[in-house]
N, C-alpha and C positions, 0 to 999 in steps of 0.2 A: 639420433646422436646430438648430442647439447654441446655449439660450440661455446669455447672460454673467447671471450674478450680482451685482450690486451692491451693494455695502456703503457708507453714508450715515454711520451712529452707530459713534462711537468703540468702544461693547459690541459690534458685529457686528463691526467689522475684529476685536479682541480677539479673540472668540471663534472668528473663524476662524484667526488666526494661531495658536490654543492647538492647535485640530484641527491642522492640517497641522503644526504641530512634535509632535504626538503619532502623527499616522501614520507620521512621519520617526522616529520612535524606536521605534514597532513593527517597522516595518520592517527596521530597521538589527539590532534587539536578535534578531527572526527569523532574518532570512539571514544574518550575521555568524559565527555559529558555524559554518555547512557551509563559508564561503566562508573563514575559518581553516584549517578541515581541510583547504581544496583547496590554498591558498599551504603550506600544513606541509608537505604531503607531498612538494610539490617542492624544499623547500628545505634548507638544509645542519642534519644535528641538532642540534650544538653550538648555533647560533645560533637554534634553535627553544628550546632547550632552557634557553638562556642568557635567553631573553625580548626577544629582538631582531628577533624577526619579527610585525608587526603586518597591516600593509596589502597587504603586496607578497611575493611569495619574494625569498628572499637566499640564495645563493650554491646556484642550480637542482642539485638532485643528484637521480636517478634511480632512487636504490638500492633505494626501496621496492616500485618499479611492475616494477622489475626482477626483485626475488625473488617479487612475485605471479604476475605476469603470464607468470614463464617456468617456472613451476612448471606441468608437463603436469595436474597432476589439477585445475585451474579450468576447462579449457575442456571436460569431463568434468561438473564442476558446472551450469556456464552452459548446456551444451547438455539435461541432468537438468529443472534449473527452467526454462526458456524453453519444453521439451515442457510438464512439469505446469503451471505458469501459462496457455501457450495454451489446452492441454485443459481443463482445470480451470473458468477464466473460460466457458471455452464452454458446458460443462455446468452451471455455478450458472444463465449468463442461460439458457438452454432449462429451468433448475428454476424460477427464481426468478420471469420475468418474466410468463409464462404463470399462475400460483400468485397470484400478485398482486393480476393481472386478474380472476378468478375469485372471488376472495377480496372485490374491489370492489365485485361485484355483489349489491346489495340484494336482489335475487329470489332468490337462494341461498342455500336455509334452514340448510344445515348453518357457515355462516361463523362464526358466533360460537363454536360449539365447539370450530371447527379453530381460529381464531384463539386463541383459550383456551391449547390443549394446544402451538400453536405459541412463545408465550409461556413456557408453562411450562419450555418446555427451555430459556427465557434464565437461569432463577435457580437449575436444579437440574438435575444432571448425574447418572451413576453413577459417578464416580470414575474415579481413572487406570488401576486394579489391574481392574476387572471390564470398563472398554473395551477395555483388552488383551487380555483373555479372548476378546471379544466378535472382537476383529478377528483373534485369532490361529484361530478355529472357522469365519469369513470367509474364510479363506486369504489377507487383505488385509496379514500383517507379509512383508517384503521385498517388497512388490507396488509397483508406481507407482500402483496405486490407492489405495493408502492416504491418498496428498496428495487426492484429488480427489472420490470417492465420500462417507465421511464428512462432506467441508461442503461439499457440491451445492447445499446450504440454507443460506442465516446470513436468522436472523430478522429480526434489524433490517435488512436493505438490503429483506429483503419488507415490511417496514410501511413503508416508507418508498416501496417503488413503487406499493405498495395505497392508500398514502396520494395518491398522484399521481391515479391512475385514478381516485381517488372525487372529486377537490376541481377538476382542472384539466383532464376530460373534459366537456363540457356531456351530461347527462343528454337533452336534446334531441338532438342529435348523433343520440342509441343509438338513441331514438322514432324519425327518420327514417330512418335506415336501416333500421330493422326494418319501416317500411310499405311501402322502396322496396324489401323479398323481402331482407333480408339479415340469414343467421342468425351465432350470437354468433363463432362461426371465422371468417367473411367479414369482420366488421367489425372484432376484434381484427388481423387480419393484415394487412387495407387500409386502415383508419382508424386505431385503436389504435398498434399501435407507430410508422408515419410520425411520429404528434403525442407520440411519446413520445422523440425524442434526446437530452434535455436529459438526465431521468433516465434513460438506458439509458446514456449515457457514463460518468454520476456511479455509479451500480453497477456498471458493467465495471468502472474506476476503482479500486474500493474492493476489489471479489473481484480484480482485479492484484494489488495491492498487498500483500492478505492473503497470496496463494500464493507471491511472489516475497520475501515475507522471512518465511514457513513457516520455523521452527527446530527446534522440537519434535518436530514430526511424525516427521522425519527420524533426530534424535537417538533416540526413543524405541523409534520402529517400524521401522527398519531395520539393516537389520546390513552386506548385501552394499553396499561403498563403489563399486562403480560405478555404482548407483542412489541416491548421495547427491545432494542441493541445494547448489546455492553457498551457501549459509549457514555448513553445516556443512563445506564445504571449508575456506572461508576461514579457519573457527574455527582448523579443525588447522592451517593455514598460519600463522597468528598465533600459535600455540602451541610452535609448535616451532621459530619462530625467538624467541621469549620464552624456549624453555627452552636454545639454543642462548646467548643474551645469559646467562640468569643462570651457563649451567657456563662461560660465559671470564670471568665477575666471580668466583665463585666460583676459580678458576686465579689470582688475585693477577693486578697491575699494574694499570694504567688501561685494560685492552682493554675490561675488563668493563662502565667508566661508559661506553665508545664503544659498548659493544653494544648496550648496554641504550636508548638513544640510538637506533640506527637501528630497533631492534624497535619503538621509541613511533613513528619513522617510517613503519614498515611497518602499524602501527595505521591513522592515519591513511587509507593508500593503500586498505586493506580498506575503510574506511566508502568512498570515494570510489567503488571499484568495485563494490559491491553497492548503492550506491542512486544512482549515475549512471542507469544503464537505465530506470527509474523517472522520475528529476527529467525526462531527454528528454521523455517522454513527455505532461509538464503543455500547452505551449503546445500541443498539437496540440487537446487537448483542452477548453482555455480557454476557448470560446465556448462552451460548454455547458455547463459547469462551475458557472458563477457563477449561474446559471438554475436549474438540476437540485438546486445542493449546499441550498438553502431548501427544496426540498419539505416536509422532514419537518417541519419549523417550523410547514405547515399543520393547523390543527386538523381530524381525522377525523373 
């Protein structure tokens, strides 16, 4: 049953009128820029470029999604990170979520020093020059491993789901089931993760998101391009029609300001196509989202 709110004093209408025209301006000032990128990319450059496109496309032109999308080495990318993303996500939750649990538990003498040392690799690293070392003695450079093995683990989505187990498990819960014969595997895998979707979507979520716009990894640690990420497709695709616009400015006339034009065009259609896959992805997950994303907010 949804109660109404009622406002009586001229200070509560005010104050709610300030709130909703300030969530109307978050809102707007948030989603405004993708929802720019999406009208840009379909519309004419000139008129993008001249400041004539606001709300709406004008004058629909396709050149951008055209030179992406028909370009053979994206679907080469897309099929790259859709494998490392699946994999990837699969192996953080089977590291993370399990590690968490365990990490919750009070009766477990050694948590504080793993937690410790887990910590410590958030503020100190070995650098770029000895991980490369480290992965090329791995045999993990040109591997698909390279995306996936390396960050099995991100600390923070573990303190964050350690932080779940300890605040919004009841401690009683654990007591009865341990009297009715049930030891700590039985009750994490029948009790435990059921009561845990909220944050298990909100970490799938976030390990997605890290693998599918991974740039680094790929640029750094790999060489052989049929094992690249769409990141690093799209880069070269964006680049080599940016180098293709500046040698026809470069070549005298006005080709150059048109080229240079459809290349900002094709900018655009890149962002659109590397975090579309992604944006889909929110509403399915929406109902757990707004539940899970607070966790960490609770004191541990």
């Amino acid at each position: 049953m949804t109660t109404k709110v009622r406002y009586h004093r001229p200070g509560d209408i005010v104050f709610a009128a300030l709130v909703a025209v300030s969530i109307v301006l978050i809102v707007f000032v948030t989603l405004y820029p993708i929802f720019f990128v999406a009208i840009a990319s379909i519309s004419q450059p000139q008129l993008v470029q001249g400041g004539q496109v606001w709300f709406f496309p004008r004058g629909i032109n396709w050149f951008g999604y055209e030179q992406i999308l028909g370009d053979q080495r994206i679907w080469t990318g897309y099929r790259n990170t859709i494998v490392y993303t699946v994999l990837g996500t699969a192996v953080n939750m089977l590291v993370t979520i399990p590690a968490a649990y365990a990490l919750s538990r009070r009766e477990f003498a050694a948590r504080r020093p793993l937690m410790f040392f887990f910590a410590f690799t958030m503020f100190f690293n070995g650098g770029l020059i000895p991980t490369y070392l480290l992965y090329r003695d791995l045999n993990l450079l040109d591997n698909m491993w390279v995306f996936i093995l390396p960050s099995a683990l991100n600390v923070y989505n573990l303190i964050i789901a350690r932080a779940f187990y300890e605040n919004s498990i009841p401690e009683e819960l654990h007591e009865a089931a341990t009297l009715d014969g049930s030891d700590e595997f039985r009750f994490f895998f029948t009790i435990a993760i059921p009561l845990s979707k909220a944050i298990l979507s909100v970490i799938m979520l976030y390990y997605l998101v890290q693998h599918w716009n991974d740039f680094f990894t790929g640029l750094v640690f790999i060489r052989d391009y049929a094992k690249q990420p769409l990141q690093i497709v799209l880069r070269d695709i964006l680049i080599s029609n940016t180098a293709f616009a500046g040698g026809a400015g470069g070549a005298g006339g006005t080709g150059g300001g048109y080229g240079q034009q459809y290349a900002d065009q094709i900018k655009y259609g890149v962002i659109i196509v590397s975090s579309l896959p992604v944006i889909m992805l929110y509403p399915f997950l929406q109902k757990y989202f707004e539940k899970g994303v607070m966790i960490g907010s609770v004191k541990g």
